[in-house]
N, C-alpha and C positions, 0 to 999 in steps of 0.2 A: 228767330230763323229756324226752318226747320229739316235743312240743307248745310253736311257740314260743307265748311268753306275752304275751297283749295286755292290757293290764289300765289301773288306776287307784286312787288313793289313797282311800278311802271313810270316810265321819266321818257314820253314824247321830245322834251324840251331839251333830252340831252342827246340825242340821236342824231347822227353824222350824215344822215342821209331820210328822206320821206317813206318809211315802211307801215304804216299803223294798219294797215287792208293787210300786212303777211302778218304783221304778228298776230292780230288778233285771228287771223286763221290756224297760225299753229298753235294760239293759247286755247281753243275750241279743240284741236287734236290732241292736248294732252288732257282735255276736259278740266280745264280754271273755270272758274266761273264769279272770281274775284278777282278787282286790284287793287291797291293801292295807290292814290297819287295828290300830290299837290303840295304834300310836307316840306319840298325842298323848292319853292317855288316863287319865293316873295320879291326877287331883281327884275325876273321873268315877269311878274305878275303888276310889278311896279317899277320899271325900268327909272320912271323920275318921279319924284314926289306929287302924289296926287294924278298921276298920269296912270292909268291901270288899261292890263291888258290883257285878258283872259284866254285868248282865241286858245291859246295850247290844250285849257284845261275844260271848255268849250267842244274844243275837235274833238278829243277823247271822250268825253261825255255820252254826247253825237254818238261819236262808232261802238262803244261799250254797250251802249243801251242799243243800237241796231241789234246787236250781234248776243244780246241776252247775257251779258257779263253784268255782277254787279261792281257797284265803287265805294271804297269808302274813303271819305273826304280827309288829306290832314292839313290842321293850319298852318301856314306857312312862316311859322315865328321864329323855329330853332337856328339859321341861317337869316341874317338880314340884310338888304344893301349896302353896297359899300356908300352910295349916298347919303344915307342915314348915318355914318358912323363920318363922313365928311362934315353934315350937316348938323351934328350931335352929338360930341366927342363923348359924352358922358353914358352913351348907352354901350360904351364898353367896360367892363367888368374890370376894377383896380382889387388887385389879390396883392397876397405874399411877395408875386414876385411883380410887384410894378404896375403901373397905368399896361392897360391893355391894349393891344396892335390890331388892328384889322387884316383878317387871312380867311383863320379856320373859322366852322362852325361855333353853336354853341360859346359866345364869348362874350355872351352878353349882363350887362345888370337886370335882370329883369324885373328889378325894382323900379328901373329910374320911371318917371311920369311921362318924360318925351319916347323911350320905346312903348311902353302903355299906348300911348295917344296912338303912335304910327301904327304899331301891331294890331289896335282893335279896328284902327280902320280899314286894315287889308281884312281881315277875319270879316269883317261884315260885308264888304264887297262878295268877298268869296262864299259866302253864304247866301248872298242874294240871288248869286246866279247857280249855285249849287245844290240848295238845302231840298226846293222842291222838283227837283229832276227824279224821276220813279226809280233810276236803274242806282240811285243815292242809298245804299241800308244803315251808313252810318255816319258817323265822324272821330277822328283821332286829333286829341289835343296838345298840339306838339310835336316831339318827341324826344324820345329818352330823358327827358328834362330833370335836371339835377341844380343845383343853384351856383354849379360853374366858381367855387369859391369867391363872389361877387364881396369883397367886404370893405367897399369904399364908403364915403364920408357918409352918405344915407343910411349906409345897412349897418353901420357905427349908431349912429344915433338913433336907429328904430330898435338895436340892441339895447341900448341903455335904457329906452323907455320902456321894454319889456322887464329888464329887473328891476327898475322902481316899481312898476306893478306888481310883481311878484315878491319882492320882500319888502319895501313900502321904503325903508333905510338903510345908510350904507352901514349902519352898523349891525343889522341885519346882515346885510350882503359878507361883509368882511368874516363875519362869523361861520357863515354858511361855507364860505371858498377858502377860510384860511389864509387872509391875504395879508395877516401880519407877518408873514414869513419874506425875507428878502426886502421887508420894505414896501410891501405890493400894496400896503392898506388904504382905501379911497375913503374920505373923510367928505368929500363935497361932489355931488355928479357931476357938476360942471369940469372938475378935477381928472375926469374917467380917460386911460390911455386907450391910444388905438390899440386895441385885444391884439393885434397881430406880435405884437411884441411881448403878450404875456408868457411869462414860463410856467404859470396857474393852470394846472391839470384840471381842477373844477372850473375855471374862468374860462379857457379853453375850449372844454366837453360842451358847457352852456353857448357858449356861441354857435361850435354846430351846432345843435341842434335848433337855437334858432333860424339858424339856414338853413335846415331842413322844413323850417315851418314854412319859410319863403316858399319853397316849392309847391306847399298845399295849400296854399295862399294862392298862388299862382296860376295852377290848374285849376281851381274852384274858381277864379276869375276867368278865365278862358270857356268854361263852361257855362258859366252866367250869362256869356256872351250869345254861346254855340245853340244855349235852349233859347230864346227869343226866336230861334228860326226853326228847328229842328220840327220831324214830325212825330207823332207819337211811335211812330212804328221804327224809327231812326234809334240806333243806339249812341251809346257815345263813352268812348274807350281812350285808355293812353297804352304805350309800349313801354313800359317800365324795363330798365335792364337791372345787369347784377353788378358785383365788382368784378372788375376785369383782371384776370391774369394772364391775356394771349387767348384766353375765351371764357365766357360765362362762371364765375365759380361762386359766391357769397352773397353776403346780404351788402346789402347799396347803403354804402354810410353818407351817401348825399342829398337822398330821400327817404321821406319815412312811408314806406311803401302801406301800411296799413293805414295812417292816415288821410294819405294824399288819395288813394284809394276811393274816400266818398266822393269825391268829384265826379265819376265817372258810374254809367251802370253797366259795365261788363269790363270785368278786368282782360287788359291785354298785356304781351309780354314778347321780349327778343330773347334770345335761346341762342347762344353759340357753343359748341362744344368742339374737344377734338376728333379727330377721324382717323380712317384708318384703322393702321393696329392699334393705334391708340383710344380708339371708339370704346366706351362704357356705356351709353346710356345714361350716365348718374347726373351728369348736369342736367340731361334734359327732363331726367326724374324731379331732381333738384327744384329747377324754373318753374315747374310744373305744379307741384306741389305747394310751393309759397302761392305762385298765381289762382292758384283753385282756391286757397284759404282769404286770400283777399277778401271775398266776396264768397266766400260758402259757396260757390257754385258753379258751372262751366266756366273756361277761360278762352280768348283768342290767344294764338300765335299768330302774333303780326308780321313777327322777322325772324328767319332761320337762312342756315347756311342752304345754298345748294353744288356749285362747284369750292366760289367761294376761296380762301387762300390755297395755294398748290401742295400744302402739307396736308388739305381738308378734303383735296378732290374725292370722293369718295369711290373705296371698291365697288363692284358688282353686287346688285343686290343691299349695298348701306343705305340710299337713298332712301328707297322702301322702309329698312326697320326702321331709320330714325323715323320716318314720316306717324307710321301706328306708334308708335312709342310716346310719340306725343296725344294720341288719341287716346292710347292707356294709363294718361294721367288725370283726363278728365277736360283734354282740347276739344274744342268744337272748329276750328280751323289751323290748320298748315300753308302759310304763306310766305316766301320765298324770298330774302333778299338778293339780289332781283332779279327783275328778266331778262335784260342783256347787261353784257359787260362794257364798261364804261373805256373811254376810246383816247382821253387825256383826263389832269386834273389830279384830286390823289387818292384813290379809290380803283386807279384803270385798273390792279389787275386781281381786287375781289369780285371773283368771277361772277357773275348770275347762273340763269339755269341754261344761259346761249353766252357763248365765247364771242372774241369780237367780230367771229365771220359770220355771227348770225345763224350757221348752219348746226342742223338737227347732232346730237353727240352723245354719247352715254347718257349720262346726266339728263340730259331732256327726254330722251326715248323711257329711260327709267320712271319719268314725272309721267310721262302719258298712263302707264300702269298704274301708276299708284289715283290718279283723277280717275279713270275708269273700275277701281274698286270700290274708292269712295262713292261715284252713284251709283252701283249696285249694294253696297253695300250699308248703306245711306241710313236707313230705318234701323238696322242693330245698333250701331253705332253711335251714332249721335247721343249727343247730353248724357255721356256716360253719369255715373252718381255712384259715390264712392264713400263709403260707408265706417271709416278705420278707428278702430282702439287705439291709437297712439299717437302720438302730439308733440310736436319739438316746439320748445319754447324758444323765441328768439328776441335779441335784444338792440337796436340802435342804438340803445345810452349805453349798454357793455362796451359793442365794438369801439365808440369812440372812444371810451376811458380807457381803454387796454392802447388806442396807439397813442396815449398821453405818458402810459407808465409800460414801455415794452419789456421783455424778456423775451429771451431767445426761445422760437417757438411754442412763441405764447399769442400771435397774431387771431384774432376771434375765430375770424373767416374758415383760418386753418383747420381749429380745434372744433367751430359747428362743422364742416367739410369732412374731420375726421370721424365723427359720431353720425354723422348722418349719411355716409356712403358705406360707413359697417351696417348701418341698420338697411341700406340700400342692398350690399351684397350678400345679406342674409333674408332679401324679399319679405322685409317687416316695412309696409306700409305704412305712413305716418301723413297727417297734416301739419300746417305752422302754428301756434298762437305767438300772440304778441299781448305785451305788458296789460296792455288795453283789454282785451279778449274777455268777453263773459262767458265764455267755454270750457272752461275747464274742468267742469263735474259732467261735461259728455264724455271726457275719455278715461279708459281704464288706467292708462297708463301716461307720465308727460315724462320729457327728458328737456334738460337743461344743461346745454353745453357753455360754461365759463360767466354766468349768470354776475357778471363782476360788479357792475352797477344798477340797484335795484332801489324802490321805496319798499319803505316796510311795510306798507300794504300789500307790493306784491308779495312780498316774503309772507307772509301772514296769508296770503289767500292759497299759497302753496303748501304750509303746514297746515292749513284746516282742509285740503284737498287730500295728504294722505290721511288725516284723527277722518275724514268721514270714509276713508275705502281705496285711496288710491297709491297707484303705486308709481316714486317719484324717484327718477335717475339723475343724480345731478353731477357734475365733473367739478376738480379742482377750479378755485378762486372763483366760486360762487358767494355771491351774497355778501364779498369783501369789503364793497362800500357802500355807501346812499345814492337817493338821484342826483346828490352834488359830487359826486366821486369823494366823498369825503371817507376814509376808510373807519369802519364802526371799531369803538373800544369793546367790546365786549369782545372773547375767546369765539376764532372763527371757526367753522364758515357761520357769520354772521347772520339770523334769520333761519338760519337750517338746522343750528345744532342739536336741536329737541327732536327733531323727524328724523334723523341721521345718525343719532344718537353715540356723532366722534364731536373732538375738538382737535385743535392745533394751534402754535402760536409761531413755530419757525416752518418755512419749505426752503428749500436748497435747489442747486444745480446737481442731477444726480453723476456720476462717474462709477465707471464699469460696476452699477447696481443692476439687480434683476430680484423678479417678483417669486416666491414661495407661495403653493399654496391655491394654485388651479390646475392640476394636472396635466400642466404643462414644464416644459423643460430646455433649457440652453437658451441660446442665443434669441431666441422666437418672443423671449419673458424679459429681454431687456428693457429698461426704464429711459425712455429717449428724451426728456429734453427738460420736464418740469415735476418735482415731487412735494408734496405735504407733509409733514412729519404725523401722522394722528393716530389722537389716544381713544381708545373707546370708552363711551360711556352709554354700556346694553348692548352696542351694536355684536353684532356678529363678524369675525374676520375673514375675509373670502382672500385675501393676500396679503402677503408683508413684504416686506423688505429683505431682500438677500446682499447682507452687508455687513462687515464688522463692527458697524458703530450705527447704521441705521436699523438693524436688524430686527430691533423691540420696537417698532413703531407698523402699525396698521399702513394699507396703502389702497385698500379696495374693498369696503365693510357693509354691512347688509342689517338693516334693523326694522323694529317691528314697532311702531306707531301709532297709538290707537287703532281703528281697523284697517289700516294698511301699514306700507313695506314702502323703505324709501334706501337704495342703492348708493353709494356715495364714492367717485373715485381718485383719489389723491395726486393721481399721475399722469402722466401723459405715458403710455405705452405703446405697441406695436400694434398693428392692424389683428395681426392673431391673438393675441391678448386681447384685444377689447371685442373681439366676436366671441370669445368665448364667455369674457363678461357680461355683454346684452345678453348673450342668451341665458344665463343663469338668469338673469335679473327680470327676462319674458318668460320664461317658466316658472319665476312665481309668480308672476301676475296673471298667469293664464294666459299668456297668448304666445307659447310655442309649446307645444304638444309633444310625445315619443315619435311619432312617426316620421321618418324620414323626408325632410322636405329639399327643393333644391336650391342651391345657391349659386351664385355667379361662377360661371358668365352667363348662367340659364336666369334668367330672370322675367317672375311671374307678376303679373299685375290685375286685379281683379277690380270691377265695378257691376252696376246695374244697369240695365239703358231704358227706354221709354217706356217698354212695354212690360216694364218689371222681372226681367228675366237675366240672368246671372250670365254677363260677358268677362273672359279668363283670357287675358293675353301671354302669350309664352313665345322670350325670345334669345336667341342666341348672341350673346355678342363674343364671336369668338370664330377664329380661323377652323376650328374642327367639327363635326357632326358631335352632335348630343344625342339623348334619347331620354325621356322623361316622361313619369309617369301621370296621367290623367287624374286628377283626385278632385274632378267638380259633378256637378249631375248629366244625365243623358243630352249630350247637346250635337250642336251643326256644328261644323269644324267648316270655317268659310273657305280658309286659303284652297283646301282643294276638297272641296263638298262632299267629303265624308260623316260618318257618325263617329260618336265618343260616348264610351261609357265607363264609368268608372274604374279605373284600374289599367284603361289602356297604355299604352307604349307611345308618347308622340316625338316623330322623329323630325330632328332639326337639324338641319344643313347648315354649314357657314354663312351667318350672316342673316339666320335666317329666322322665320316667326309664324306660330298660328294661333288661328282666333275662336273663340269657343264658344258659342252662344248657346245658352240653354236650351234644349228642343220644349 
């Protein structure tokens, strides 16, 4: 595409009355030029078995393409009829808590063979009449698709035959998970309990994460489907989300987003964050930044807030910055869940970008600005490319090991959340890698937040990442155990000790402890929730312990590694403690300098766009006026068509953002 994409999710089929000739009139006036539809569609589309009924997705088609809008397709799998779930009891999902009910979304097996069979047959109907329609640019596979903890008698038994593959005997297996403890020990597969009743921290982790293959399994079929029809010029995307806390915040311990990933050739992504006074930026930094690493390359935003829950309605002027803020992460569309608000059901009152009177309101006057910048502004913009020294390492086998063996604010999510919004509000740009990733000698610098469960291969490619030059940040209970959560006998952190050059054998619960030894002081340096005891060996001490009995032990050490430098930090500390630490730890690596740069709530985001020329986004998140200094080359300054040159003064209002293009 060479048009970024402004759009919204559109549901004819749930409209309380016949408008598609206003809406699409007003979705021309805020200048969309995208929708979404047909994901939520399979009852509508198949009222009885075998009985199909398009017209909905037909009409809209029809008027989309009059009206020069384009569409991207989703298939209608993630919701199923309730006749099917009459007529097939087993296509609902038996978890932890019981055989599953018929209601909500998303409750399916998407293993069993009978939703298979029903699913691919709506998918190809829907494809037949959809795939070669011109105003068609893509398709979406699903959505949000997670494996819904499906783990009845099927996803039991395709478990078991995944570790006879994998370790070939159970006396392999037993060894590998430690299941002589309690009794756990399986001597015959036939023998094998239902996993849901193990208290096996490795028997456990290993099941997710076979369920997270379900998923990539899943969508790779879905797509196998989707290319038999597609055209070359048709993309094909999924909406991957995050873990949910009330909105967007972590990595998705229900899929493995790098994996599941090749199915698709453009990664996509939902984004919810909070608003208001509460509005940072950093989730949709966050979203954005996994999403672009996916796939090395542009992402969609399929689904974002626009009014949305009533704590989210957004001020004057937020709708706008979230919108560029996702462009300056390296989006190629902002699309909108969705466009009117729903009228019963249970979703009535996450608003769209129209309330349920349909009429024009903040919110929607604000989207018409922001559509009519994006096509003027269309050729800077687009296919930003982003170019960063720094890389957070991220881990699906940590997360799940950590909620096998929790401590109090030791949750993964938290502690990558915690490292990765210091490095957000100190405007240190970063990409993701994953276990997987053959990237690691592109960047200068990796960080690895709670690296808990790892193979020693990863561990080994990260020590010969700093012996060749790189410089490696890694946080308490890295490297603790193997890919079987098995915790390593060797003096921890396991795998890292040589590049780190500390050890440790106990950590504690800290109590009114605080760190020595960053020129910092009081309450600002207290140790909040989790500490390592470590001894050095080489390293250098950047903190201790302020304690009468912890006091001789290290707690934040710095050492020097063949040709690189690897940081290591024992604790969980305070938001200002650990920015003071990155930045020690970017100043040796080079990549924070003397000169004065800015930090949150001013927050700077820099990329490339088409024509090779250096675009600088700068934004306020923050109730008061800033003013900030210019420090890129002679450029346009779009929002309001001035020049810049180095050293200038730019000034930001509440709420507020400008764009920089190189002249």
């Amino acid at each position: 595409m060479d048009q970024l994409l402004f759009g919204t999710a559109y549901y004819d089929e749930y409209m309380p009355c016949d408008r598609l000739d206003e809406d699409i009139r007003m979705m021309k006036k805020a200048h969309i030029n995208v929708v979404r539809i047909a994901e939520s569609t399979w009852s509508t589309c198949e009222p009885q078995p075998g009985r199909f009924d398009f017209s909905h997705v037909e009409r809209v088609l029809n008027a989309m393409e009059a009206a020069g809008i384009w569409v991207i397709i989703g298939t209608p799998t993630y919701a199923f009829p309730a006749w099917l779930a009459a007529e097939r009891p087993s296509v609902l999902a038996e978890t932890a808590k019981g055989p599953g009910r018929y209601g909500k979304r998303q409750i399916m097996d998407i293993t069993d063979p009978g939703y298979r069979f029903y699913a691919e047959r709506v998918i190809r109907r829907l494809m037949e009449i959809s795939a070669q329609r011109k105003c068609v640019i893509g398709f979406q596979l699903d959505n949000e698709t997670k494996h819904y903890d499906t783990a009845g008698r099927n996803v039991q038994l395709g478990f078991i035959k995944h570790l006879r593959e994998t370790f070939g005997t159970t006396d392999a297996l037993n060894k590998a998970f430690g299941l002589d403890y309690w009794s756990n020990r399986i001597d015959a597969w036939e023998d094998f309990p239902n996993v849901l009743g193990t208290i096996n921290g490795s028997l456990g982790a290993a099941f997710a994460a076979y369920q997270r293959s379900l998923v990539t399994e899943y969508l790779a079929w879905q797509r196998s489907i989707v290319e038999e029809y597609r055209r070359e010029d048709q993309f094909v995307t999924h909406n991957f989300d995050y873990d949910w806390v009330g909105y967007s915040f972590g990595l998705q311990s229900r899929v493995d987003h790098f994996a599941a990933a090749k199915a698709i050739t453009v990664a996509g992504v939902d984004i919810y964050h909070p608003s208001q006074e509460d509005l940072t930026g950093a989730e949709i930094a966050f979203g954005g930044d996994v999403s672009r690493s996916l796939k090395h390359d542009n992402y969609l935003v399929l689904e974002t807030q626009a009014q949305a829950f009533p704590q989210w309605t957004p001020f004057e002027g937020q709708l706008r910055l979230q919108a560029f803020s996702h462009l300056a992460g390296g989006a190629d569309s902002v699309m909108y869940w969705h466009w009117h608000s729903l009228h019963n059901s249970y979703e009535t009152y996450w608003k769209g970008l129209l309330s349920q009177d349909f009429a024009e309101n903040p919110t929607y006057l604000e989207a018409c600005t922001i559509g009519a910048d994006l096509e003027k502004w269309n050729d800077d913009l687009i296919h930003l490319k982003k170019h960063n020294r720094a890389a957070v390492l991220v881990s699906n086998a940590s997360l799940t090991a950590l909620q096998w063996f929790p401590m109090p604010d030791l949750n993964y999510n938290q502690v990558l959340r915690w490292l990765y919004d210091a490095l957000y509000r100190l405007n240190v740009e970063v990409d993701f890698l994953f276990p997987e990733s053959e990237t690691f000698a592109d960047y200068d610098m990796i960080f690895c937040p709670a690296l808990y469960s790892a193979p020693d291969a990863l561990l080994a490619k990260l020590d010969a990442f700093v012996q060749g030059g790189g410089h490696l940040l890694a946080t308490f209970k890295s490297g603790f155990t193997n890919e079987n959560v098995q915790v390593r006998t060797e003096q921890q952190p396991g795998g890292l000790r040589a590049a780190c050059g500390v050890s440790y054998s106990q950590f504690v619960t800290p109590k009114n402890v605080t760190l020595d030894g960053l020129e910092l002081a009081g309450e600002q340096t207290r140790v909040s929730s989790f500490m390592e005891l470590l001894s050095c060996q080489g390293a250098q001490v950047w903190a201790s312990y302020h304690h009468p009995h912890w006091g001789k032990y290290a707690a934040v050490t710095h050492n020097r590694y063949g040709k690189g430098e690897a940081t290591y930090i024992g604790c969980k500390t305070t938001d200002t403690v650990l920015e003071a630490i990155l930045q020690k730890a970017l100043r040796a690596a080079g990549l924070w300098g003397e000169a004065k740069r800015p930090s949150f709530p001013v927050i700077v985001r820099r990329g490339v766009n088409t024509r090779g020329k250096a675009v600088t986004y700068f934004f306020n998140y923050s109730e008061e006026p800033r003013l900030v200094e210019y420090d890129g080359p002679a450029a346009r300054e779009l929002t309001n068509g001035g020049t810049m040159q180095p050293g200038d003064a730019l000034s930001l209002a509440a709420w507020d953002f400008r764009i920089c293009v190189e002249a």
